[in-house]
C-alpha atoms as a printed R data frame, in Angstrom:
    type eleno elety resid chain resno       x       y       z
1   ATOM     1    CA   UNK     A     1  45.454  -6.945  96.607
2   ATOM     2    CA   UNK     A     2  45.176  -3.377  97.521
3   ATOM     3    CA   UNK     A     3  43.666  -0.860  95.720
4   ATOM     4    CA   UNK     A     4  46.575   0.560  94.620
5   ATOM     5    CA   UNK     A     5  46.943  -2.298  92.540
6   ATOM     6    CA   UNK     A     6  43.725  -2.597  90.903
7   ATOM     7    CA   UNK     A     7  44.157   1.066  90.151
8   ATOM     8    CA   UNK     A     8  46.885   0.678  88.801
9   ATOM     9    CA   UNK     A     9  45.954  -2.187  86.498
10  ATOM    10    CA   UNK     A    10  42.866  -0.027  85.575
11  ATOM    11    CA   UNK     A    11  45.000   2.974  84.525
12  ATOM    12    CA   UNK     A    12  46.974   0.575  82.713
13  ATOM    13    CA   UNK     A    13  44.232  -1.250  80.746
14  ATOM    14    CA   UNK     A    14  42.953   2.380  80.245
15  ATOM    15    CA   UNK     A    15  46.007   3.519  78.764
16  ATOM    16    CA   UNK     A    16  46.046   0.762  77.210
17  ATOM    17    CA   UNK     A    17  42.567   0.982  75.379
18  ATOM    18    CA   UNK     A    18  43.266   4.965  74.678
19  ATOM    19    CA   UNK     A    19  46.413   3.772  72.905
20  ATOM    20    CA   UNK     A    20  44.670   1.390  70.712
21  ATOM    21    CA   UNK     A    21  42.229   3.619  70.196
22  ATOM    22    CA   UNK     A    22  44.849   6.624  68.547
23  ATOM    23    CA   UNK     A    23  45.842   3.723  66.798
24  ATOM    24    CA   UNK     A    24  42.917   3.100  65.145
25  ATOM    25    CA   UNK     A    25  42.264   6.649  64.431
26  ATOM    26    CA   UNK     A    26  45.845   7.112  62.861
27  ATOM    27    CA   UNK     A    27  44.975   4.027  60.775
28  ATOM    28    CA   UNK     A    28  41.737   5.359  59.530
29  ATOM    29    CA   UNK     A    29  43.354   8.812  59.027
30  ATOM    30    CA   UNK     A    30  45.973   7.206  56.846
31  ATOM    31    CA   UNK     A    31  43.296   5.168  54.897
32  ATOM    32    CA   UNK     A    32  40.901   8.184  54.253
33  ATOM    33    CA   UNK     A    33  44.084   9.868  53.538
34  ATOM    34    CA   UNK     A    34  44.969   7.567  50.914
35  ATOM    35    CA   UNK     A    35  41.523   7.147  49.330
36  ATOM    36    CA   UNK     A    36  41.076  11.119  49.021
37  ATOM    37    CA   UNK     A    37  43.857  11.410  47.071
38  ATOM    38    CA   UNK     A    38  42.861   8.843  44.899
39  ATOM    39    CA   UNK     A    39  39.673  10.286  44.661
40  ATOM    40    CA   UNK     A    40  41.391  13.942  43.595
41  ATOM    41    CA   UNK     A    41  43.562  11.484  41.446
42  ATOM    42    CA   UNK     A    42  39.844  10.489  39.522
43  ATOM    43    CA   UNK     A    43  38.469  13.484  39.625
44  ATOM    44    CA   UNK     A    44  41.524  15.175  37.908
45  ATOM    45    CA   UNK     A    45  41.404  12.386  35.236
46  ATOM    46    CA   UNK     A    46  37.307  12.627  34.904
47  ATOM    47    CA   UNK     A    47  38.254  16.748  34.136
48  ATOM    48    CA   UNK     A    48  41.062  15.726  31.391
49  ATOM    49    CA   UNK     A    49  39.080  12.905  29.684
50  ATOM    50    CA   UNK     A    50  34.977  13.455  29.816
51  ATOM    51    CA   UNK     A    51  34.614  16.957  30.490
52  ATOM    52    CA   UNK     A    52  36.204  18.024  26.947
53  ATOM    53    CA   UNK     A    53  34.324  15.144  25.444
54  ATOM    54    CA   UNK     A    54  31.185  16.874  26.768
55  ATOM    55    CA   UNK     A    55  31.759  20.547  25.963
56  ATOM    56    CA   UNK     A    56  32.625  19.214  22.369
57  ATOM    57    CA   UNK     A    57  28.864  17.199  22.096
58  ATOM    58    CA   UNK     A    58  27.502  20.600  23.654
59  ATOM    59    CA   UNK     A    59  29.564  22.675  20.896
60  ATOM    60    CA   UNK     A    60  28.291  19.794  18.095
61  ATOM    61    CA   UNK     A    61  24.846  19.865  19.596
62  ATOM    62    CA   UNK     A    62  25.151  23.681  19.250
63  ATOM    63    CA   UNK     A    63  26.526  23.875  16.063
64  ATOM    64    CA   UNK     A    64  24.155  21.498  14.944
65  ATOM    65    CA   UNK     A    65  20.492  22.610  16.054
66  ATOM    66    CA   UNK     A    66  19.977  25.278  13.258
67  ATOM    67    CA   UNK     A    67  20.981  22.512  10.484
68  ATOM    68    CA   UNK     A    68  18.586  19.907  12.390
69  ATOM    69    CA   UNK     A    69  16.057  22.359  12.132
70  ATOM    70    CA   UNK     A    70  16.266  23.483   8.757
71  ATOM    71    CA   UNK     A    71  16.130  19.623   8.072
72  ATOM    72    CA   UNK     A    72  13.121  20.031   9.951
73  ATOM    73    CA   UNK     A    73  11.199  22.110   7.950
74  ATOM    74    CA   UNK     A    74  12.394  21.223   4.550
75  ATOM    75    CA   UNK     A    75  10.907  17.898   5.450
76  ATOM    76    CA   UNK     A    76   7.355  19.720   6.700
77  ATOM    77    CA   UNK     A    77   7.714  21.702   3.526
78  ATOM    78    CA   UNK     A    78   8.084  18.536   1.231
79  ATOM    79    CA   UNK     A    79   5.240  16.456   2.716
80  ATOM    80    CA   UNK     A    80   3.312  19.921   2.308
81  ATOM    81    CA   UNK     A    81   4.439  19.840  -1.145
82  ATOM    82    CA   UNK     A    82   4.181  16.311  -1.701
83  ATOM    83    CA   UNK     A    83   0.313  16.492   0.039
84  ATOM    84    CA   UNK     A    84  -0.698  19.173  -2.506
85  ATOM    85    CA   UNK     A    85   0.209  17.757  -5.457
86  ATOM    86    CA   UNK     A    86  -1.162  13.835  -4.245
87  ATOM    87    CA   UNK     A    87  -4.570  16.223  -3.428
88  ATOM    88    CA   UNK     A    88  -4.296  17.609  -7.194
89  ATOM    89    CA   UNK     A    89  -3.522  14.097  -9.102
90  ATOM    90    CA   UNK     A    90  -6.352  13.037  -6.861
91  ATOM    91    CA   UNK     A    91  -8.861  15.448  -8.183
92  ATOM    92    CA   UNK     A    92  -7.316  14.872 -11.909
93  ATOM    93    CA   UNK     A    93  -7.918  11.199 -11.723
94  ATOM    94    CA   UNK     A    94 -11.259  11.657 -10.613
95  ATOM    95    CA   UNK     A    95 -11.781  14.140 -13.243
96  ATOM    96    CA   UNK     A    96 -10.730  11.344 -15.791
97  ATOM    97    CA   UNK     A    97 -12.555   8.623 -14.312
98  ATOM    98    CA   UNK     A    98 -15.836  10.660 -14.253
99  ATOM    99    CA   UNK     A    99 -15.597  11.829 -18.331
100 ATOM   100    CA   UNK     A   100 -14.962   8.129 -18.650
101 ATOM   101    CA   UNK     A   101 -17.644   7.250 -17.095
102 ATOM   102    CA   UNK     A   102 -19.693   9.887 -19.086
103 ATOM   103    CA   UNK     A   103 -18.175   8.906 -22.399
104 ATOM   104    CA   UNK     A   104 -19.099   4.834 -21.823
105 ATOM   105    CA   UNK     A   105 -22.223   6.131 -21.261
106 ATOM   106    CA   UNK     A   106 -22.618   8.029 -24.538
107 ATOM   107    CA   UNK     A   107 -21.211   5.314 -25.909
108 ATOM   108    CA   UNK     A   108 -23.333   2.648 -24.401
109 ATOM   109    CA   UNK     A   109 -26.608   5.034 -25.594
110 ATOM   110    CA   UNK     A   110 -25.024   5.026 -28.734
111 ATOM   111    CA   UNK     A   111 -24.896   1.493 -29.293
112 ATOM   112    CA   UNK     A   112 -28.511   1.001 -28.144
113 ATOM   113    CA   UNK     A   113 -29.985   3.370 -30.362
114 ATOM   114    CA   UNK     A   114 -28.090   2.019 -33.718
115 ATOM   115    CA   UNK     A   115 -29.169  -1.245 -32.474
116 ATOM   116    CA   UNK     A   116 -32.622  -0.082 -32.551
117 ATOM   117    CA   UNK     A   117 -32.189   1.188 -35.153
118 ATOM   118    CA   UNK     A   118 -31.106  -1.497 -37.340
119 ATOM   119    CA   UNK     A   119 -33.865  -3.650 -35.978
120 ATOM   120    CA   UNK     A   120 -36.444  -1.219 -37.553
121 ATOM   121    CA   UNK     A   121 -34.663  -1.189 -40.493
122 ATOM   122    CA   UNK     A   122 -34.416  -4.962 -40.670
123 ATOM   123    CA   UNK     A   123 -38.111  -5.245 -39.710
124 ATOM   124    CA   UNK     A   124 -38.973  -2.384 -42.633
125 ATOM   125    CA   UNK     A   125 -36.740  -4.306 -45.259
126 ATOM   126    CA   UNK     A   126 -38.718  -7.298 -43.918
127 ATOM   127    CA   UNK     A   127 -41.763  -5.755 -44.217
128 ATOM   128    CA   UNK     A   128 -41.458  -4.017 -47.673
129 ATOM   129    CA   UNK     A   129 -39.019  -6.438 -49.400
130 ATOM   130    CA   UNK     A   130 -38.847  -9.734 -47.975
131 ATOM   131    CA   UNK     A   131 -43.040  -9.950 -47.764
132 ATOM   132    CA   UNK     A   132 -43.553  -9.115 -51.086
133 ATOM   133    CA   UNK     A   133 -40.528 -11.091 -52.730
134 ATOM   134    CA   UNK     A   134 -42.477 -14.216 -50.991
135 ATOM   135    CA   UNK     A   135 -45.999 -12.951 -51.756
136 ATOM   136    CA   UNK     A   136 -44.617 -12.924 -55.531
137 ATOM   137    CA   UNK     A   137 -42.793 -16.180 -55.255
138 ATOM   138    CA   UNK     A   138 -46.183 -17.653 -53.798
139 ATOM   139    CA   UNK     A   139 -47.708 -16.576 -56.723
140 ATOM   140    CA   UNK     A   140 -44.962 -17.711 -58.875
141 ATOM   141    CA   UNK     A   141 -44.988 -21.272 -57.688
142 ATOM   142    CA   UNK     A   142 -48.716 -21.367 -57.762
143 ATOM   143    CA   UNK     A   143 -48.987 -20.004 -61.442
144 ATOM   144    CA   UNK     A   144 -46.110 -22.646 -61.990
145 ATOM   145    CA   UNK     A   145 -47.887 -25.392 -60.813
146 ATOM   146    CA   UNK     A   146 -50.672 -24.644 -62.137
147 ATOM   147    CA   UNK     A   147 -49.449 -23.902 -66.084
148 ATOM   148    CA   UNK     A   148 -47.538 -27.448 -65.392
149 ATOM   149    CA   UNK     A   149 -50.776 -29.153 -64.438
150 ATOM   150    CA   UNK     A   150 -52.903 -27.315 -67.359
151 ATOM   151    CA   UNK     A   151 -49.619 -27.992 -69.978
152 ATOM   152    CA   UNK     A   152 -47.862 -30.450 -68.663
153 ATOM   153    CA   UNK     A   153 -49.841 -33.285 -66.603
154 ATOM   154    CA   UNK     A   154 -48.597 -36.130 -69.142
155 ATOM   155    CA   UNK     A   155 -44.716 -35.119 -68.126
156 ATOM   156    CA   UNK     A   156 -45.268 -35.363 -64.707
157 ATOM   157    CA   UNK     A   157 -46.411 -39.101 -64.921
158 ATOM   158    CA   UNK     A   158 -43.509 -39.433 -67.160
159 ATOM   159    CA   UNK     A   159 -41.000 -38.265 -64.708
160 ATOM   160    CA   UNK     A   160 -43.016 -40.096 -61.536
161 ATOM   161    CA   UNK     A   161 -42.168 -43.332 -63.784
162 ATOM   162    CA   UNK     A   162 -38.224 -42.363 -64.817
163 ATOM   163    CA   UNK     A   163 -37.582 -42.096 -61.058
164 ATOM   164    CA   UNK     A   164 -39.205 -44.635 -59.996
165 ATOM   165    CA   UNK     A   165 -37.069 -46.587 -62.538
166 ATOM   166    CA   UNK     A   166 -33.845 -44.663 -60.958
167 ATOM   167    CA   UNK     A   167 -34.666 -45.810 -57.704
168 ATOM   168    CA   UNK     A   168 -34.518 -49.679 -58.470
169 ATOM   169    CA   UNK     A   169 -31.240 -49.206 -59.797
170 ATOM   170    CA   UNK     A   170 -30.326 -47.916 -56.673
């Protein structure tokens, strides 16, 4: 084989691999082609459908941050509210509670001192009537017995014999 040959069958093969090559290029042209117009195809549909979808939350968020903030503060304002007037029940109920407390007290003191009291009246109407009322009865029953024993001794043995006559009947 002469060199003509194999340089010929290497031009060939060359050709041959340069061919395939463009080939491959013209394929991959064509695909990237393809996919870059369905990329502007996206791209045009992601304009139509989300990017009025966002400019309308922008245009609600817009439209909406001075009412969120007024909510804001009207809420602030009524715990502030709220917090004062919990802070002044507070201080009322305590108030209450404390001239409770004061008047159970006074009471309480109250009830001692009548107590006392009563017990030194009881002991004085002790002392002044119920001593003497006895002293007198003492004396009573003594002058009693002893007018019955001077007057009377001859009923007594009459009376020790009618019971002791009751009793056997019994």
């Amino acid at each position: 084989m002469n060199n003509q040959t194999v340089l010929s069958a290497c031009l060939a093969l060359t050709a041959a691999a340069v061919a395939l090559q463009a080939g491959i290029l013209v394929a991959l042209y064509l695909a990237v082609r393809k996919s870059g117009a369905r990329m502007e195809a996206l791209a045009v549909e992601v304009k139509t459908k989300l990017l009025p979808a966002a400019e309308t939350a922008q245009s609600m968020l817009v439209d909406l941050r001075p009412k969120i903030e007024t909510l804001v503060s009207n809420a602030t304002e009524s715990s502030n509210i709220v917090r004062g007037q919990l802070e002044r029940l507070d201080a009322t109920v305590n108030d209450v509670l404390d001239r409770a407390r004061l008047q159970v007290i006074r009471v309480d003191e109250f009830l001692n001192r009548t107590v006392d009291r009563v017990e030194d009246a009881t002991e004085a109407v002790h002392k002044t009537v119920v001593s003497p009322v006895r002293q007198v009865s003492g004396l009573v029953r003594g002058l009693s017995v002893g007018v019955e024993a001077f007057l009377g001794g001859r009923r007594r043995r009459r009376r020790e014999a009618s019971v002791q006559q009751d009793e056997m009947f019994i």
